[in-house]
C-alpha positions as CSV (number, residue, x, y, z in Angstrom):
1,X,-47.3,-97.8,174.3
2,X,-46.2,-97.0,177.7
3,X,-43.5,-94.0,177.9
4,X,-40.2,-95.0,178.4
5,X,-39.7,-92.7,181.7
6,X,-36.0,-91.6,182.5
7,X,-34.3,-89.9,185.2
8,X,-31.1,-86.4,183.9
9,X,-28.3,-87.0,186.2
10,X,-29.0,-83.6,187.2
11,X,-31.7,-84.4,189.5
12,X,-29.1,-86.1,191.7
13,X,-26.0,-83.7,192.0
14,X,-24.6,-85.6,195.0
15,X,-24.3,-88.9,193.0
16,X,-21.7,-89.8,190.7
17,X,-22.4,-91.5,187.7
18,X,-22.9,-95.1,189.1
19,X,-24.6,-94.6,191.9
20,X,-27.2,-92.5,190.3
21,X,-27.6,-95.3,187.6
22,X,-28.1,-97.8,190.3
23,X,-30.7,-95.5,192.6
24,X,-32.8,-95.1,189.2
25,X,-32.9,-98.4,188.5
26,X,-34.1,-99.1,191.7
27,X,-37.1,-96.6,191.9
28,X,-38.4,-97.6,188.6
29,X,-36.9,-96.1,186.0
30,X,-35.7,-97.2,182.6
31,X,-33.7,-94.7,181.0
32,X,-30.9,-92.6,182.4
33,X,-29.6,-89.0,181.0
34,X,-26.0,-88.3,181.8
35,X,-24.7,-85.0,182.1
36,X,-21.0,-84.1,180.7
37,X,-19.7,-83.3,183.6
38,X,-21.2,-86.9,185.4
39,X,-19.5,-88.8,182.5
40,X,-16.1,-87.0,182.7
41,X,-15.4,-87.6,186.6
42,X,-16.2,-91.3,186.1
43,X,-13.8,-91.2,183.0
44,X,-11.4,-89.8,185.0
45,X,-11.4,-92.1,187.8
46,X,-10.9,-95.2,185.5
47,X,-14.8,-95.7,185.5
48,X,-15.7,-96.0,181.7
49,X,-16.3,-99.6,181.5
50,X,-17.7,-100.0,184.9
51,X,-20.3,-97.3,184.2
52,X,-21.1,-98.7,180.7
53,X,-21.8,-102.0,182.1
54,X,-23.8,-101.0,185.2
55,X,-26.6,-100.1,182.7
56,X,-27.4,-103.7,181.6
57,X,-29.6,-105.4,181.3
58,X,-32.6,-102.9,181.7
59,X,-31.8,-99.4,181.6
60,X,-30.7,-97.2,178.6
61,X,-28.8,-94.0,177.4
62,X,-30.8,-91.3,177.1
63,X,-28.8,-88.1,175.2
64,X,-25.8,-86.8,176.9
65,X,-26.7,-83.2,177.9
66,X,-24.8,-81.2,177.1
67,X,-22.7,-79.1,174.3
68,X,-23.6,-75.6,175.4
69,X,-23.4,-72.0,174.4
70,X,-24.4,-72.1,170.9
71,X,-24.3,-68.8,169.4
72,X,-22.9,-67.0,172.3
73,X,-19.4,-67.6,171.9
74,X,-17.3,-68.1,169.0
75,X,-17.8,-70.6,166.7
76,X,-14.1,-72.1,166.9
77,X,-14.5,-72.9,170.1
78,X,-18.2,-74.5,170.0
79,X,-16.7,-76.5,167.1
80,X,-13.9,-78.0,169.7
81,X,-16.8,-78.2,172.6
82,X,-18.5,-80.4,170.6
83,X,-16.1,-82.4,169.3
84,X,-14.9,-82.8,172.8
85,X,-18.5,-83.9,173.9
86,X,-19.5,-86.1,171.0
87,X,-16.0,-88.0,171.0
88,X,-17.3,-88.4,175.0
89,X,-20.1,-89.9,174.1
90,X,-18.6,-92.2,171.9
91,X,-16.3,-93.6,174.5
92,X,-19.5,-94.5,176.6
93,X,-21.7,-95.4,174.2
94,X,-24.0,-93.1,174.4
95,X,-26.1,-92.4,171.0
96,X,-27.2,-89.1,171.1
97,X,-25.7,-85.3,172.1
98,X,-27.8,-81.9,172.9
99,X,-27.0,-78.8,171.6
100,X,-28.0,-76.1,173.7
101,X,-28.4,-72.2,173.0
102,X,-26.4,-69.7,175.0
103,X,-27.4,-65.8,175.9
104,X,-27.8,-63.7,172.6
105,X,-27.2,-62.4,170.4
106,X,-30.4,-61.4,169.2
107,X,-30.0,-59.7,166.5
108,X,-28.5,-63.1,164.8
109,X,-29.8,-64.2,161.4
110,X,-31.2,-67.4,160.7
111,X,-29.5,-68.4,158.3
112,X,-26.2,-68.2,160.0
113,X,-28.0,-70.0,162.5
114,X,-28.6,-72.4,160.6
115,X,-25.0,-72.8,159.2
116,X,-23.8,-72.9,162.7
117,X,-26.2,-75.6,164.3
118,X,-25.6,-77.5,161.0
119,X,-22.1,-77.8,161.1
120,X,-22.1,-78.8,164.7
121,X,-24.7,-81.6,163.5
122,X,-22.1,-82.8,160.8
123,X,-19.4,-83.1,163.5
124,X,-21.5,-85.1,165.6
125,X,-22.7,-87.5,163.0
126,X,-18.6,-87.7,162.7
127,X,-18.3,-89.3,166.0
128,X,-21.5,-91.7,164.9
129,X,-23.7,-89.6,167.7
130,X,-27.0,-88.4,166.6
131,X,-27.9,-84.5,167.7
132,X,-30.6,-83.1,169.2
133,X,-31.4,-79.4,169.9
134,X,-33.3,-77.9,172.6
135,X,-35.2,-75.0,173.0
136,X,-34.6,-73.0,175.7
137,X,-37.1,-70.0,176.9
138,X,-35.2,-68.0,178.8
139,X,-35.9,-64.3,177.1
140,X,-32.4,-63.2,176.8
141,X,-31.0,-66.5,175.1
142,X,-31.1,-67.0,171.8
143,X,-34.4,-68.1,169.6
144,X,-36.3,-68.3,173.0
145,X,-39.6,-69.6,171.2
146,X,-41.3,-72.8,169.9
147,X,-41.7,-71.1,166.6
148,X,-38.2,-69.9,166.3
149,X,-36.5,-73.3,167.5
150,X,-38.8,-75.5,166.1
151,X,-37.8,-73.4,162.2
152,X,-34.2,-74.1,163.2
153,X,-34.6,-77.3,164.2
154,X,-36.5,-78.3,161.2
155,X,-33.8,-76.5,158.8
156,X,-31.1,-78.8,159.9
157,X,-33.4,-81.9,160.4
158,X,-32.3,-82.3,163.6
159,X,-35.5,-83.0,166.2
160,X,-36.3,-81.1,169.4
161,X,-35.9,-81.7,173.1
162,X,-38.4,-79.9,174.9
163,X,-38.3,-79.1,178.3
164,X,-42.0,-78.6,180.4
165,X,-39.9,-75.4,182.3
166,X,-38.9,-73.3,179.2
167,X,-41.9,-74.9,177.5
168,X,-43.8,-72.7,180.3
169,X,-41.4,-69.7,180.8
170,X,-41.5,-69.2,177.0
171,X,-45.2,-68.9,177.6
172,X,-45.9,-71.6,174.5
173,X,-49.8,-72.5,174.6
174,X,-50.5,-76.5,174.7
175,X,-52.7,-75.7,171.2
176,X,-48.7,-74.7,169.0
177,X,-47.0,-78.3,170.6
178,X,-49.9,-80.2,169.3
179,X,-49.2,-78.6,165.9
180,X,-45.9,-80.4,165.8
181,X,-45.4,-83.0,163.9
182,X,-44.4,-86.2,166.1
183,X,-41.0,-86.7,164.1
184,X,-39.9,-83.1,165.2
185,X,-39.7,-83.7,168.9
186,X,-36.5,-86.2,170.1
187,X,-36.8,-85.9,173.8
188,X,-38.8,-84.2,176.3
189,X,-37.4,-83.0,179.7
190,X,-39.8,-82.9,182.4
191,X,-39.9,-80.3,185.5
192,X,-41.8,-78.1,187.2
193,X,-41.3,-74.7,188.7
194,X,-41.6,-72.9,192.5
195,X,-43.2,-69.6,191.0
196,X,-44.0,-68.2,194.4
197,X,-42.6,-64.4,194.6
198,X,-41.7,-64.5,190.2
199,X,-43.1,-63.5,187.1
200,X,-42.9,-66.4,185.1
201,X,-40.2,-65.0,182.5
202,X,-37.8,-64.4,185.8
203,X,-37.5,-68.2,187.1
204,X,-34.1,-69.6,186.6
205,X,-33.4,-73.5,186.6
206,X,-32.6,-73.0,190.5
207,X,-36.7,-72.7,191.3
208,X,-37.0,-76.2,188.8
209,X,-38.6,-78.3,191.1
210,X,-40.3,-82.5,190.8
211,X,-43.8,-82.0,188.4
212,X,-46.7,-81.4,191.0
213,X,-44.5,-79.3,193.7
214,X,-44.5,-75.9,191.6
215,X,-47.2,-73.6,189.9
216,X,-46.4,-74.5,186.5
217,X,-49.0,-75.6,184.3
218,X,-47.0,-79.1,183.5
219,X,-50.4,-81.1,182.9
220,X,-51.7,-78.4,180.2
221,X,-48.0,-78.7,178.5
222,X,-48.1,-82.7,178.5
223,X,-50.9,-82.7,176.7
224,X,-50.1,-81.0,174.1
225,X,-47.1,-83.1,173.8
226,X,-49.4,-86.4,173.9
227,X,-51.6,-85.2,171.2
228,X,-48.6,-84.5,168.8
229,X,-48.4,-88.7,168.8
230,X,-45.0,-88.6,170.3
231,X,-44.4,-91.9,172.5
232,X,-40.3,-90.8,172.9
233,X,-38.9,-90.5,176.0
234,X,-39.4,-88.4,179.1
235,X,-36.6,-87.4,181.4
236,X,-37.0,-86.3,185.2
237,X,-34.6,-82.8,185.1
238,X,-34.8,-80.8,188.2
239,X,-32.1,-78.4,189.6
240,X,-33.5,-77.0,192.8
241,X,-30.8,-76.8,195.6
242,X,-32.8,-78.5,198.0
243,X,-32.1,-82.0,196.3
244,X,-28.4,-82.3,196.9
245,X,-29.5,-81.9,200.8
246,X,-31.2,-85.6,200.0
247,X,-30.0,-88.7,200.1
248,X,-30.1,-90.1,196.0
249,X,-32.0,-92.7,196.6
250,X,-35.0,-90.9,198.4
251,X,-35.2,-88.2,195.7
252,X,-35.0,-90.9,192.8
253,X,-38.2,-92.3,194.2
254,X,-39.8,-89.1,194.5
255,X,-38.6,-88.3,191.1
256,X,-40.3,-91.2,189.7
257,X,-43.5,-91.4,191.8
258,X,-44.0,-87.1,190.1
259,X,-43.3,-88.0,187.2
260,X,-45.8,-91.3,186.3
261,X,-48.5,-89.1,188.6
262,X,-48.0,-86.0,186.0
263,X,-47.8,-88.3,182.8
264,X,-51.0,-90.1,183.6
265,X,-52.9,-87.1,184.5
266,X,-52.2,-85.8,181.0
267,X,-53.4,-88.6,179.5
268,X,-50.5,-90.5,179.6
269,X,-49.4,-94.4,179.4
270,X,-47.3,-95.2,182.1
């Protein structure tokens, strides 16, 4: 079945929430991942409705991204952030929410890991939005590896996004992603890297660049995604400065020509 490719509102950070709909429509894409930010200006500006219904007929929601700082600050206030984002979410229909982990601390137990990530699951499945939690690799931030997310993840039956960059930084082997089971992975976030100048562990989402204009070894990590049998999504998320200094539309269709290029060389339906 061919992937159902989508573009994080992130890669366009000039566009507001309409126009970037429209410009992925129109390179090709199918899906569309709005960020909370995105999704709160157009609220704010009386553009609920209007940004609901420029999705039909053809594209979809992907998971609003995202509640973050889970674990590093207090709990209260995580609780309120996510509430805040789910009840968001609800207002645009969107079906699904990402928790994110923040810096530290790393001396935190898994079990009140667990507790936390699970209570913020029950108070998204309040507001009738399903979670998803994604790993993130960055050294200092807490449960920085596959292993480590992928227990928490599982403890709270909530699946995984996973993200080609942290997928990489987090230096996680193609060989441990094909262990997964397919049901354990929700989303898959798909960038690669400038590493020109960097050890790998010191690249920050600033050097996240389209898949195929970096040194990351994107093709090696889709695979091992493929052969877990997951046929979910894939979302285009790139943060380098350089696409805000291009028009939407233009970066959209780059966006979408890397990303079916990368997917097919790993094997891929597209």
């Amino acid at each position: 079945m061919p992937v159902l490719l989508g573009l994080n509102g992130a890669t366009l950070p000039t566009a507001g929430a309409e126009e970037a709909i429209r410009v992925a429509r129109e390179a090709g894409f199918r899906a569309f991942e709005p960020r909370v930010l995105l999704l709160a200006a157009a609220e704010a500006g009386g553009r609920t409705s209007a940004v609901r219904e420029s999705l039909a007929p053809d594209l979809v929601w992907l998971p609003l991204n995202a509640v973050e700082g889970l674990f590093a600050i207090p709990r209260e206030e995580i609780s309120a952030r996510a509430g805040e984002t789910c009840s968001l979410a609800t207002r645009f229909r969107v079906p699904q929410t990402i928790f994110v982990p923040g810096s530290g601390p790393a001396c935190l137990a898994f079990a009140a890991a667990v507790a936390e990530l699970g209570a913020l699951r029950d108070v998204a499945r309040r507001h009738g939005v399903a979670p998803l939690y994604e790993l993130i690799g960055f050294p200092s931030f807490a449960f920085p590896s596959l292993d480590q997310a992928y227990r928490l993840a599982r403890a709270t039956g909530i699946p995984l996004v996973l993200d080609t960059f942290h997928l990489a930084i987090s230096r996680t082997r193609p060989e441990e992603i094909a262990r997964l089971p397919e049901a354990a992975i929700g989303l898959v976030h798909l960038s690669d890297a400038i590493t020109s100048g960097k050890a790998i562990e010191e690249l920050r989402d600033e050097d996240r660049v389209l898949p195929g204009e970096g040194g990351l070894p994107v093709e090696e990590l889709l695979v091992g995604i493929r052969r877990t049998g997951y046929q979910g999504p894939v979302s285009v998320e790139v943060f380098h400065p350089r696409y805000g200094e291009r028009e939407p539309r233009a970066v959209a269709n780059d966006a979408f020509h890397a990303a079916r290029t990368a997917l097919a060389s790993a094997g891929w339906a597209v």
